[in-house]
Legacy VTK file of the C-alpha trace (Angstrom):
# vtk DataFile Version 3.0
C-alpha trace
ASCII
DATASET POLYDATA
POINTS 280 float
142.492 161.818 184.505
144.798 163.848 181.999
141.803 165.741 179.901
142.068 166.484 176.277
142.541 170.176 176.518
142.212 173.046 178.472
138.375 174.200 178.845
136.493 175.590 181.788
133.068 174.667 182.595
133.301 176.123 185.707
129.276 176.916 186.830
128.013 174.928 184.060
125.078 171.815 185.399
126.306 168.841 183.743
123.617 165.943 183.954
124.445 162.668 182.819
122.754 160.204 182.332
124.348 156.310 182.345
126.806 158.043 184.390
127.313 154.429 185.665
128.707 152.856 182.920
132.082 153.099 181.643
132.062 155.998 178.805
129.680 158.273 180.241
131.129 157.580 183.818
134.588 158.938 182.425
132.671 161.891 180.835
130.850 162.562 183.897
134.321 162.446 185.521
135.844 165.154 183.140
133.205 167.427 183.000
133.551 167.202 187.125
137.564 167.916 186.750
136.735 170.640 184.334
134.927 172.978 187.044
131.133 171.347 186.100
128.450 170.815 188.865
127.816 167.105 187.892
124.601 165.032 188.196
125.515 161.702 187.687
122.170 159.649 187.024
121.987 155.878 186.321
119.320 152.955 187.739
122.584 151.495 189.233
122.798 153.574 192.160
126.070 152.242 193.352
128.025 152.414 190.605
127.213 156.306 190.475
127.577 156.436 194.045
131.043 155.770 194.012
131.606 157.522 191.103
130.727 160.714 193.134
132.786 159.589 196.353
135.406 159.472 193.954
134.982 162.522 192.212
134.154 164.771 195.245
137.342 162.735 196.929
139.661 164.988 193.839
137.569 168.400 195.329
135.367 168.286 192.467
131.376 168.698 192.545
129.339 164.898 191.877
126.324 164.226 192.974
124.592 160.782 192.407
121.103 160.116 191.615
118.760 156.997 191.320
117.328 157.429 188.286
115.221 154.710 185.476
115.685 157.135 181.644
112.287 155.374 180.889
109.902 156.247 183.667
109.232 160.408 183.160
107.754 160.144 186.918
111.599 158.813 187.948
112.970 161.928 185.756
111.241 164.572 186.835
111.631 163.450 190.958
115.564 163.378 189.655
115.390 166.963 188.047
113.534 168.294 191.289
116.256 167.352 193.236
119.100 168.583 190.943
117.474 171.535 190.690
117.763 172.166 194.644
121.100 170.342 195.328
122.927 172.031 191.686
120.985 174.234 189.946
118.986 173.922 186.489
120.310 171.797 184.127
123.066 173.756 181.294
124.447 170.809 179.620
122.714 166.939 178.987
124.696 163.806 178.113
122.009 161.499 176.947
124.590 158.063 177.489
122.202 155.513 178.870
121.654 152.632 176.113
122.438 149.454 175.349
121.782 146.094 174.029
120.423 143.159 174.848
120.793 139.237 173.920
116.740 138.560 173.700
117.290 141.175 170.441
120.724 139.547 169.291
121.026 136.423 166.708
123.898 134.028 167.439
125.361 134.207 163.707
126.079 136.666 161.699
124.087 134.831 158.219
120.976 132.915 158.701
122.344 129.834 156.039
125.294 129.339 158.925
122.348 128.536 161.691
122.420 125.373 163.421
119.950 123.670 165.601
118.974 125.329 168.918
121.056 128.193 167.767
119.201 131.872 167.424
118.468 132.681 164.118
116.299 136.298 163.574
113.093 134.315 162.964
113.646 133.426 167.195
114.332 137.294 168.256
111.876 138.143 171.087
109.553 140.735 170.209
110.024 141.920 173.916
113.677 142.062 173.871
113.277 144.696 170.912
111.323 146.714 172.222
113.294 146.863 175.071
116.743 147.585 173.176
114.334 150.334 171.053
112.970 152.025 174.190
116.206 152.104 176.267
118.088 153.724 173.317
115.892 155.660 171.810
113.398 156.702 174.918
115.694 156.488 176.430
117.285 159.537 175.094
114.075 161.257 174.306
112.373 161.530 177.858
115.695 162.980 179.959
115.684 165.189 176.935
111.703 166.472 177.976
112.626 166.560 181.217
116.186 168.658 181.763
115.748 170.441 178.452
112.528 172.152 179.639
115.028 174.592 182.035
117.469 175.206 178.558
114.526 176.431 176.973
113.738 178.890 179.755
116.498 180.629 179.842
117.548 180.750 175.712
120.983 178.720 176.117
121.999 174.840 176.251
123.266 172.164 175.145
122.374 168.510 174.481
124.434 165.467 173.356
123.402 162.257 172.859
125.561 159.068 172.354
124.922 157.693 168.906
127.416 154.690 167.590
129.061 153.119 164.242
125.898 151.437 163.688
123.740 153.837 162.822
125.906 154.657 159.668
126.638 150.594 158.899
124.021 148.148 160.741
126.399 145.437 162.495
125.445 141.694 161.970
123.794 140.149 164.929
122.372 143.101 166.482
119.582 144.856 164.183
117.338 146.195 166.811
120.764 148.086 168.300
121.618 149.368 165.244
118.082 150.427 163.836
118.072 152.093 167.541
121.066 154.153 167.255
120.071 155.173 163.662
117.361 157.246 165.688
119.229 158.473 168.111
121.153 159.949 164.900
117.702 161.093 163.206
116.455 162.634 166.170
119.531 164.562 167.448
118.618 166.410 163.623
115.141 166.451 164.113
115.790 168.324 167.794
118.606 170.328 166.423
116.212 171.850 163.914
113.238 171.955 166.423
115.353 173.645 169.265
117.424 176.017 166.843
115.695 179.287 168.153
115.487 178.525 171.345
119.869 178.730 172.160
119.703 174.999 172.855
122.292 173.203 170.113
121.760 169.383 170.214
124.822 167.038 168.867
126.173 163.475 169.130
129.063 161.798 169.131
129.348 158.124 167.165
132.152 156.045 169.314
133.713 153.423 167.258
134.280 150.327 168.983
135.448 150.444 172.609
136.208 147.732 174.775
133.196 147.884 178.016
131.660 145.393 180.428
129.093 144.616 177.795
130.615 143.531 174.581
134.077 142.447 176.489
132.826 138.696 176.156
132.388 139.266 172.129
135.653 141.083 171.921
137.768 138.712 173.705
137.575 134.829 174.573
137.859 133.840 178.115
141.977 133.390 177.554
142.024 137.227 176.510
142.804 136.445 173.203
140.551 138.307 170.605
137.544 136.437 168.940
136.728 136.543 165.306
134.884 139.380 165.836
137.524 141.557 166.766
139.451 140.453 164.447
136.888 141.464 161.829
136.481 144.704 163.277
140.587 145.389 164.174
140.832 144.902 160.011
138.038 147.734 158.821
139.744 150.149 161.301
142.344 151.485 159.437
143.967 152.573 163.011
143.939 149.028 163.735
143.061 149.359 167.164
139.683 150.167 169.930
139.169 153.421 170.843
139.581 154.205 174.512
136.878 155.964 176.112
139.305 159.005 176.804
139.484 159.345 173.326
135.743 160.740 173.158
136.647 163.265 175.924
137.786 166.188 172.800
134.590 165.882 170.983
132.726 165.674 174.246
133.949 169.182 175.070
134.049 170.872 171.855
130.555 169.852 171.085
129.401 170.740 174.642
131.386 174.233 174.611
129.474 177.298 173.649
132.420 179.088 172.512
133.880 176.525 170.409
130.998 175.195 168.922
128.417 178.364 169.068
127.515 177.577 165.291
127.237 173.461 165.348
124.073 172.261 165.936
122.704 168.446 163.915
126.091 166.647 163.778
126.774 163.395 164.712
130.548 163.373 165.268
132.315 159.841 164.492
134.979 159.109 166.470
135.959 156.110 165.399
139.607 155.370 164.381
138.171 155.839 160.745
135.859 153.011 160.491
133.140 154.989 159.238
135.821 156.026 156.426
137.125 152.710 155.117
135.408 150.627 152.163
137.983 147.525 152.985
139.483 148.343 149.791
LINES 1 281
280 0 1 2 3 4 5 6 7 8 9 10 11 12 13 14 15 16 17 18 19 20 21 22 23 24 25 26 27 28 29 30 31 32 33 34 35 36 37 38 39 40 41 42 43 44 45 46 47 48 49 50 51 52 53 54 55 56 57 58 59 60 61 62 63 64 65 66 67 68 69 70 71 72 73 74 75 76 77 78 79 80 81 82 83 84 85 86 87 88 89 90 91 92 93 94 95 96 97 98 99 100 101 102 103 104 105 106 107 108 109 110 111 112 113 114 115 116 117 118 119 120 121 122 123 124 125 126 127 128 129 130 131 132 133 134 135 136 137 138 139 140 141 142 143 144 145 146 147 148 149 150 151 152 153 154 155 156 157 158 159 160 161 162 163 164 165 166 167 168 169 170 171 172 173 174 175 176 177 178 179 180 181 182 183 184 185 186 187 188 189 190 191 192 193 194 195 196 197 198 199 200 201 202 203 204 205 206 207 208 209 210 211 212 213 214 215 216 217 218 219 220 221 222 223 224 225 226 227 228 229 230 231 232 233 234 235 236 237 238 239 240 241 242 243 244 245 246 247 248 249 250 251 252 253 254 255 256 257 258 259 260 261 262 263 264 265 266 267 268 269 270 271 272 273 274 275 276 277 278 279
């Protein structure tokens, strides 16, 4: 992996979390290649598994963990164990989330509903609470759990993985965006309630990337892009997805002490200037 820029985080503890998925398993990558001890943590054991075969395979430092971001019990077995095999936590990527189609209408207006089809009056009031508690829990109990050793010793640094919908709610998915509008809120809210303690707490928004879980509403079986795409392709005035290497720069700057000693309360879009454009 070619990586943004030249930074060291040599002797830094990186944990990750949703170090199995595609973005945070490339950032969990990077932060490997740049010198980091990385904990890579995800309920999909395998996929982190071979993450860290294939990290440790370049001669950098990966360790995979079994780990569920919404059982504390799970958490705090994890951070016992990271704290034996690596050392106390110095840096926490909070990039386990998601969505799910029990919280996701089929059409974008409810007048365009046909029979059979989801409208929102058929969203599962399980399937919410699921999408809420895997974003937003999910960021908040790895956070009570690997910050605790930040706080200890006066220095850290925690980002979580907000999105484009917290700024502009998408159609279809309401209980992902209303989720990743508190990821936002509370990366302030723990900015402000960390700020004398030397723990900084950002985000990053990603604009849309192509991944294993929107892939089949990107792009129809054929590989041709759906409607969807092409809506979102036309308010990016880059006219184009963002590729998860792209994050990589704000990743670092955000997560380097000596770049960003003063930022603490952003949320960073990076986003091929979505966030930017009216569509006029």
């Amino acid at each position: 992996m070619e990586l943004p820029y030249n930074v060291d985080f040599t002797g830094k503890v990186v944990v990750v979390t949703g170090a199995g998925g595609v973005l945070c398993g490339d950032m969990a990558r990077a932060f490997a290649q740049a010198g980091a001890k990385v904990a890579a943590l995800d309920i999909n054991f395998g996929a982190v598994e071979k993450l860290a075969l294939e990290c440790r395979g370049g001669g950098w430092t990966c360790l995979a963990y079994k780990a569920d971001v919404l059982d504390k019990e799970s958490l705090e077995a994890v951070r016992q164990r990271v704290l034996s095999d690596l050392g106390p936590c110095d840096i926490l990527i909070n990039g386990a989330g998601g969505n799910n189609p029990r919280a996701t209408t089929d059409n974008e207006y409810q007048h365009e509903a046909k029979d059979g089809q989801k409208t929102f009056f058929d969203l599962e009031a399980d399937g919410v609470d699921f999408v809420f508690r895997l974003n937003f829990q999910g960021t908040l109990l790895p956070t009570q759990v690997f910050a605790r050793d930040m706080a200890g010793r006066k220095s850290g640094c925690v980002l979580n993985i907000s999105s484009m919908n917290a700024y502009v709610p998408l159609t279809k998915i309401p209980a992902y965006s209303g989720a990743k509008a508190a990821v936002s809120n509370f990366t302030q809210w723990l900015a402000v309630h960390f700020a004398g303690t030397g723990i900084r707490c950002n985000a990053i928004a990603p604009g849309f990337l192509v991944s294993d879980q929107n892939r089949a509403l990107l792009f129809n079986p054929d590989g041709t892009p759906t409607a969807r795409s092409g809506k979102i392709l036309a308010g990016t005035p880059m006219g184009r997805f963002v590729d998860s290497s792209e994050l990589l720069g704000g990743v670092f700057f955000l997560c380097d002490d000596r770049a960003a000693s003063a930022i603490t309360g952003v949320v960073l879009p990076i986003d091929g200037g979505f966030a930017a454009y009216s569509g006029v």
